[in-house]
N, C-alpha and C positions, 0 to 999 in steps of 0.2 A: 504494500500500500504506500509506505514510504516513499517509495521510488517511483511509483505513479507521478505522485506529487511532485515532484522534481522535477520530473520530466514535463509535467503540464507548466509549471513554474519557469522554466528555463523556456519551454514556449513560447509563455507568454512574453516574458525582457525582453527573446532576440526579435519580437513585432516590433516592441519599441525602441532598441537599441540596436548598436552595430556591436555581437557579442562572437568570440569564438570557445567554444569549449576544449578546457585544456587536460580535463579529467580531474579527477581526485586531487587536492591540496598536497602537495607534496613539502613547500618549503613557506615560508611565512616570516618577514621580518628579522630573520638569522636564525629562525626556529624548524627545526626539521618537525616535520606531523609526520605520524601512523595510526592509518585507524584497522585495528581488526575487529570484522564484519562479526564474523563468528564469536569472539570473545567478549563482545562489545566494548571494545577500548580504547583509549584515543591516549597516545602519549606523544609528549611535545617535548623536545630535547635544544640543549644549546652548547652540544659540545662544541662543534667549531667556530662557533663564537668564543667561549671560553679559550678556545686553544689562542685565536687571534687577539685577545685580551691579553695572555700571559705573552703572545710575544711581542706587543707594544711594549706592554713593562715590566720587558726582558724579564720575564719569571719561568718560560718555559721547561728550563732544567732545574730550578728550584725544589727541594725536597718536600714533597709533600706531609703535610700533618693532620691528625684524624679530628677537630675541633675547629669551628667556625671562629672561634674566638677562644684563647687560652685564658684562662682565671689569673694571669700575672701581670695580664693590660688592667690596671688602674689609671684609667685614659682620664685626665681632666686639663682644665684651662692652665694650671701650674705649668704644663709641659710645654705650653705656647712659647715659642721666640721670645726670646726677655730683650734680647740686643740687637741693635740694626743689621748685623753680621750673619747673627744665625737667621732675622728672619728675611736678608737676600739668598742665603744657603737655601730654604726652604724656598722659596719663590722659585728656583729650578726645578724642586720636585714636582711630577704632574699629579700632586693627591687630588684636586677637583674631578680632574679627567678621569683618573685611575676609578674616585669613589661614583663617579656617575655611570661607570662600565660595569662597576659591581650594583647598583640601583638599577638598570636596563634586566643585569641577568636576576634579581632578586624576584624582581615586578612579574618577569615572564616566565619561569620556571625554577625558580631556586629561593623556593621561602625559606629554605635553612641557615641562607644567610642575612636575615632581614636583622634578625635583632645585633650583630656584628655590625651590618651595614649601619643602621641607625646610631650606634656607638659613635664610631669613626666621622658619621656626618655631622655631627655634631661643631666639628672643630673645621670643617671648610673654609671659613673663614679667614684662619690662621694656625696651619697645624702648625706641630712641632717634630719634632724625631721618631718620637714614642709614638705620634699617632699615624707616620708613615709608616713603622716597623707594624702595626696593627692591620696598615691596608695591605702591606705585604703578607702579612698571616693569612688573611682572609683567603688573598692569589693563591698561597700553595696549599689553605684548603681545596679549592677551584682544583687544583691541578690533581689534589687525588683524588676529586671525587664529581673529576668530567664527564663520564656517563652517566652519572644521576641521570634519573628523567623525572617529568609531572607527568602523572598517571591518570585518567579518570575512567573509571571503568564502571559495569554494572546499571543496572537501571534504578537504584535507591538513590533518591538523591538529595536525601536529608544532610544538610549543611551539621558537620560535626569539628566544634573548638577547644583546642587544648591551650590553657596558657600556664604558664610560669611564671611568677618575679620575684624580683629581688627586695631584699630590705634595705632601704638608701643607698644602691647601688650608683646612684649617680654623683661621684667624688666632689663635685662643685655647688651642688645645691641641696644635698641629703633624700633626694626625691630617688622613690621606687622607679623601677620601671619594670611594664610587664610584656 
């Protein structure tokens, strides 16, 4: 019945438009789609985007580590450039560019690094060392765990949330975050 529908649907556009059919969705904004028919599944991946991320900022052979974010980044405004020096030093690093490659892959398939992401954005403004060595964590996360995919499978489709937080986890203002 499904595909009835489609097929009348696409009927109808190509009256009103100039359309050519290309088949099945295969690639999407850097994002590879598969959908199995049979399984009902639709997974969306960004490996080669992630690969082309790590060799912008040269992290490709970077060792990979098994956490989005390690428990030793006590990231705050402390860490910000105190002196003209350090924050022309920091003004070379691409942390804006870098954090918004890692926001593109969070948004579209990699919510595991949303609350690292969120960390690190924090300090866009004016990072410092400690919160570049943090966006470079996050990359060789990326780097071991570039096949992840986002999965949506099944016909249930009850929205289910898990959260976490912290107790004044935010070093600057004593505020939770969850």
């Amino acid at each position: 019945k499904n595909m009835q529908e489609i097929k009348v649907l696409k009927k109808q556009l190509s009256e009103s438009f100039d359309m050519k059919d290309l088949g099945a969705a295969k690639q999407i904004l850097g994002m590879r789609i598969s959908w199995d028919r049979k399984e009902w599944k639709l997974t969306l991946s960004q490996e080669e985007y992630i690969k082309k991320v790590l060799e912008r900022f040269n992290m490709q052979d970077a060792k990979p580590v098994g956490t989005p974010l390690a428990g030793h980044f006590k990231l705050s405004k402390e860490q910000c450039p105190k002196t003209e020096q350090e924050r022309n030093q920091m003004s070379k690093v691409p942390y804006s560019s870098a954090v918004g490659s890692l926001m593109y892959a969070m948004v579209c398939t990699r919510p595991d690094i949303a609350h690292a992401v969120g960390a690190v954005s924090r300090f866009m403004s004016d990072p410092g060392k400690e919160h570049w060595q943090a966006v470079k964590w996050i990359l060789r996360y990326l780097r071991g765990t570039m096949g992840t995919v986002l999965c949506y499978s099944g016909s249930d489709t009850t929205l289910r949330g898990y959260v976490d937080s912290d107790m004044a986890g935010d070093v600057d203002n004593r505020r939770s975050t969850t």
